[in-house]
N, C-alpha and C positions, 0 to 999 in steps of 0.2 A: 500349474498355470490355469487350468478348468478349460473349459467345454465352449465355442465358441456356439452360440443357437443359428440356426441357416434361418437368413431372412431378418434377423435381428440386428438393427444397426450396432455400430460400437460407439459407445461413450467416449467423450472427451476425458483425459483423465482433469481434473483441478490444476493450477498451477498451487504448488504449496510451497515454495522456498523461490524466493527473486535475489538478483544480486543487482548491482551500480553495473552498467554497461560498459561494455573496457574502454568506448568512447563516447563522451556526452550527445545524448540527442538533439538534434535540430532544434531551437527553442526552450533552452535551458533557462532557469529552471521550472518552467511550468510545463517544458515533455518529461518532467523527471519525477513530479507531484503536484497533483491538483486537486480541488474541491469545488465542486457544485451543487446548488439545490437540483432533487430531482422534479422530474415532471408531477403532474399531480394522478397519471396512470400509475405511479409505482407505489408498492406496500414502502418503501424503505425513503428516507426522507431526504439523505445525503449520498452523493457518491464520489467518491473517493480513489484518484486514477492515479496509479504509481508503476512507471514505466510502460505504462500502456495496458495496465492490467484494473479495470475498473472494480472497486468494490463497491456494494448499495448497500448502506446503515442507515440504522435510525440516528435518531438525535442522539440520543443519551447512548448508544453506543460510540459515535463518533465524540462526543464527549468524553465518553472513558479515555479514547485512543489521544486526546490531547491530552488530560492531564498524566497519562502513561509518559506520553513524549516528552513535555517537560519537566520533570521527573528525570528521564533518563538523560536529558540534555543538560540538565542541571549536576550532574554524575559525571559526565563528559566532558565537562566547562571545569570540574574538580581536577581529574585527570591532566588537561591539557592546562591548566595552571600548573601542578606540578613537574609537567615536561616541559614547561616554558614554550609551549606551544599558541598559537593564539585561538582564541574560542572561538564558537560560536555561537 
């Protein structure tokens, strides 16, 4: 577990794994995922709030993260055609 230092704050750990909340938040669907330009103080040019966990990218990283998404929604529209499910 290691050595905790006396006088040294403790770090936050990261959130690294989110799930869908067992009940929708207030203001669906924009308390569930958002996008904004940032301010012109921040290094990062978009940010990116999902479930209340903000993240700040660049452009062309948030750009990756779209063509990622439809990509795998277009995987998922495969699927739920075969389950005779309806898309999205």
């Amino acid at each position: 577990m290691g050595r905790t230092k006396v006088g040294k704050p403790r770090r936050e750990r990261p959130v690294n794994e989110t799930h869908e909340p067992e009940m929708p938040l207030p203001g669906w669907p924009g308390s569930h995922a958002d996008s904004e330009l940032t301010g012109p103080d921040e290094d990062e040019c978009i940010v990116v709030t999902v479930h209340g966990v903000r993240h700040y990218l660049h452009a062309a990283t948030a750009r990756e993260l779209q063509v990622s998404l439809e990509k795998t929604l277009v995987e998922y529209n495969a699927v739920c055609d075969n389950a005779g499910a309806p898309r999205v």
